[in-house]
C-alpha positions in Angstrom: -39.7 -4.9 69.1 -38.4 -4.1 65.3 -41.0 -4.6 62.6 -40.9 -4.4 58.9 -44.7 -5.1 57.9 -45.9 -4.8 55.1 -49.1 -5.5 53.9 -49.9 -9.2 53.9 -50.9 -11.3 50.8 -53.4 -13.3 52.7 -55.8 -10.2 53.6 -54.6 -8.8 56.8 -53.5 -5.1 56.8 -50.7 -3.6 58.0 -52.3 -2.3 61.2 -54.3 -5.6 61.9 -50.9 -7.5 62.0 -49.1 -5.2 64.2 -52.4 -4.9 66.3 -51.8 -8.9 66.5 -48.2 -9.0 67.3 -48.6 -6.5 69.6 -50.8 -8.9 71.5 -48.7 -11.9 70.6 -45.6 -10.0 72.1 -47.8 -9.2 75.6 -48.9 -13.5 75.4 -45.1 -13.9 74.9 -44.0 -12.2 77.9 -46.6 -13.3 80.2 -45.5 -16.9 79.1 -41.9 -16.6 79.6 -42.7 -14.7 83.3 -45.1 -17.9 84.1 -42.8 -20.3 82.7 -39.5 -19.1 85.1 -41.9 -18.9 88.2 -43.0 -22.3 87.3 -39.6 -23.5 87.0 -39.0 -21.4 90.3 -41.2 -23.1 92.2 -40.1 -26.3 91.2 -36.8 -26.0 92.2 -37.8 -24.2 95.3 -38.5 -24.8 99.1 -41.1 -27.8 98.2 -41.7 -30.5 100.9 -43.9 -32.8 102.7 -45.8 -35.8 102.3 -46.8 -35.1 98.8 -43.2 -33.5 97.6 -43.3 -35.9 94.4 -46.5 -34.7 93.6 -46.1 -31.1 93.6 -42.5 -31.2 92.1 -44.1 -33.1 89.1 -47.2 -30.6 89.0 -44.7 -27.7 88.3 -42.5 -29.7 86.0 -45.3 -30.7 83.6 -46.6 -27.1 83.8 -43.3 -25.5 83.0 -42.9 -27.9 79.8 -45.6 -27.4 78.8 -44.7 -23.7 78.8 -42.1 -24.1 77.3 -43.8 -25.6 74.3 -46.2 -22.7 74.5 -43.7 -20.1 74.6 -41.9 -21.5 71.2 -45.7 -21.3 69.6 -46.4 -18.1 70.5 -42.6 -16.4 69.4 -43.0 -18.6 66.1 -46.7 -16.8 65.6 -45.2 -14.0 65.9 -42.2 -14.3 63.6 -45.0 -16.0 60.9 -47.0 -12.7 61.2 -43.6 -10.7 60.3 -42.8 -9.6 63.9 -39.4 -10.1 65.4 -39.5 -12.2 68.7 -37.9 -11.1 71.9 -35.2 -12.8 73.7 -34.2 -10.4 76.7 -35.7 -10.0 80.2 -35.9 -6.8 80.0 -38.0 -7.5 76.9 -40.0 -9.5 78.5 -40.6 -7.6 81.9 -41.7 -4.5 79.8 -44.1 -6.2 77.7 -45.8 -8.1 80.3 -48.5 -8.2 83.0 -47.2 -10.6 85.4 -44.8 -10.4 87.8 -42.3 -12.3 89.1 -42.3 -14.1 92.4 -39.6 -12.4 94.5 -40.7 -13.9 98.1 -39.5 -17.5 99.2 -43.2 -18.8 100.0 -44.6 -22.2 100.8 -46.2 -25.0 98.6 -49.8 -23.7 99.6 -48.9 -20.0 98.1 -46.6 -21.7 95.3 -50.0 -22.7 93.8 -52.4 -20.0 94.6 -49.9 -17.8 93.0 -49.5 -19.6 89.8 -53.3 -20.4 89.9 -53.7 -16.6 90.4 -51.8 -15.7 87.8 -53.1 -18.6 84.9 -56.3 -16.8 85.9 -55.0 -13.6 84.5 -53.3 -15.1 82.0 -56.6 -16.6 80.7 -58.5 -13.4 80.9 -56.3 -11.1 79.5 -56.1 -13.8 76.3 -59.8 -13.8 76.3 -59.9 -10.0 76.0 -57.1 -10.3 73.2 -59.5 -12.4 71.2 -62.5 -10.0 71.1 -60.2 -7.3 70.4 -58.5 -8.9 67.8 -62.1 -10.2 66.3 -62.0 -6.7 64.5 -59.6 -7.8 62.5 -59.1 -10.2 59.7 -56.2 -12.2 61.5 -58.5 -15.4 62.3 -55.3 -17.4 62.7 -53.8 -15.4 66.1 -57.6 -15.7 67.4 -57.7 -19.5 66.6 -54.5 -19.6 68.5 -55.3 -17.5 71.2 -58.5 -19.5 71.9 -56.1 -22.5 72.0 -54.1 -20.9 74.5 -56.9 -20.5 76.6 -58.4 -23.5 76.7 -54.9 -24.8 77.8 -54.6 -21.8 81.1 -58.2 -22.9 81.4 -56.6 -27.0 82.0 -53.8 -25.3 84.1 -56.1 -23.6 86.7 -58.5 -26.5 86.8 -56.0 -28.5 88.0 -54.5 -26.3 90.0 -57.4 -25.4 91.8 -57.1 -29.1 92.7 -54.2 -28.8 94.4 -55.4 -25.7 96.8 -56.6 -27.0 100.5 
């Protein structure tokens, strides 16, 4: 990721902001990963009696991701980062993985509950990290972020038999 930081007029150094998009560019890739394998499984090998269900489960998700993912790249671009826009951007910055298996609706969810579950504590160990620095806005935002994987796995967790 190119950055030209300079020091910010609002009180955050130089280092604290490319400490924060730094983080911000990790959140950003784990959001896109999460967001295809939502989008995925929603297209995928879904069936049974509660097909309708499920498909919209994974819809509203991966919308809602969507929205997320736009938040996160314009944090980033606010803090004078430059967003990504490749996969390979995104598969180098991230901590997720992609699903690469065809599985079944039962491991459709434990997977994406699995990996909102890592999502959420990886955010939650952003924000202490980032308390050390004066950049209150990215750890307002990132304890927005995980309140919403928090939503996700609750109702996911839901959905597991």
């Amino acid at each position: 990721m190119k950055r030209n930081l300079k020091e910010d007029k609002t009180g955050i150094s130089k280092k604290d902001l490319e400490s924060s998009i730094k983080t911000l560019t990790s959140v950003l890739s784990n959001e896109m990963i999460l967001y295809t394998k939502t989008r995925n499984f929603h297209w995928g090998s879904v069936s049974g009696n509660i097909f309708t269900e499920i498909h919209r489960l994974f819809e509203n998700q991966y919308l809602e991701l969507a929205q997320v993912i736009d938040e996160v790249a314009e944090r980033v671009k606010k803090l004078g980062g430059q967003e990504m826009g490749t996969t390979d951007e995104f598969f180098d910055n991230a901590t997720l993985r992609e699903s690469t298996q065809n599985i079944d609706r039962d491991k459709m969810i434990a997977e994406l509950l699995s990996d909102h579950e890592q999502v959420t504590t990886e955010l939650r160990s952003s924000i202490v990290k980032l308390s050390e620095t004066n950049d209150y806005g990215t750890i307002y935002f990132l304890t927005g972020l995980a309140l919403k994987h928090e939503s996700k796995t609750w109702i996911l967790r839901k959905h597991i038999n």
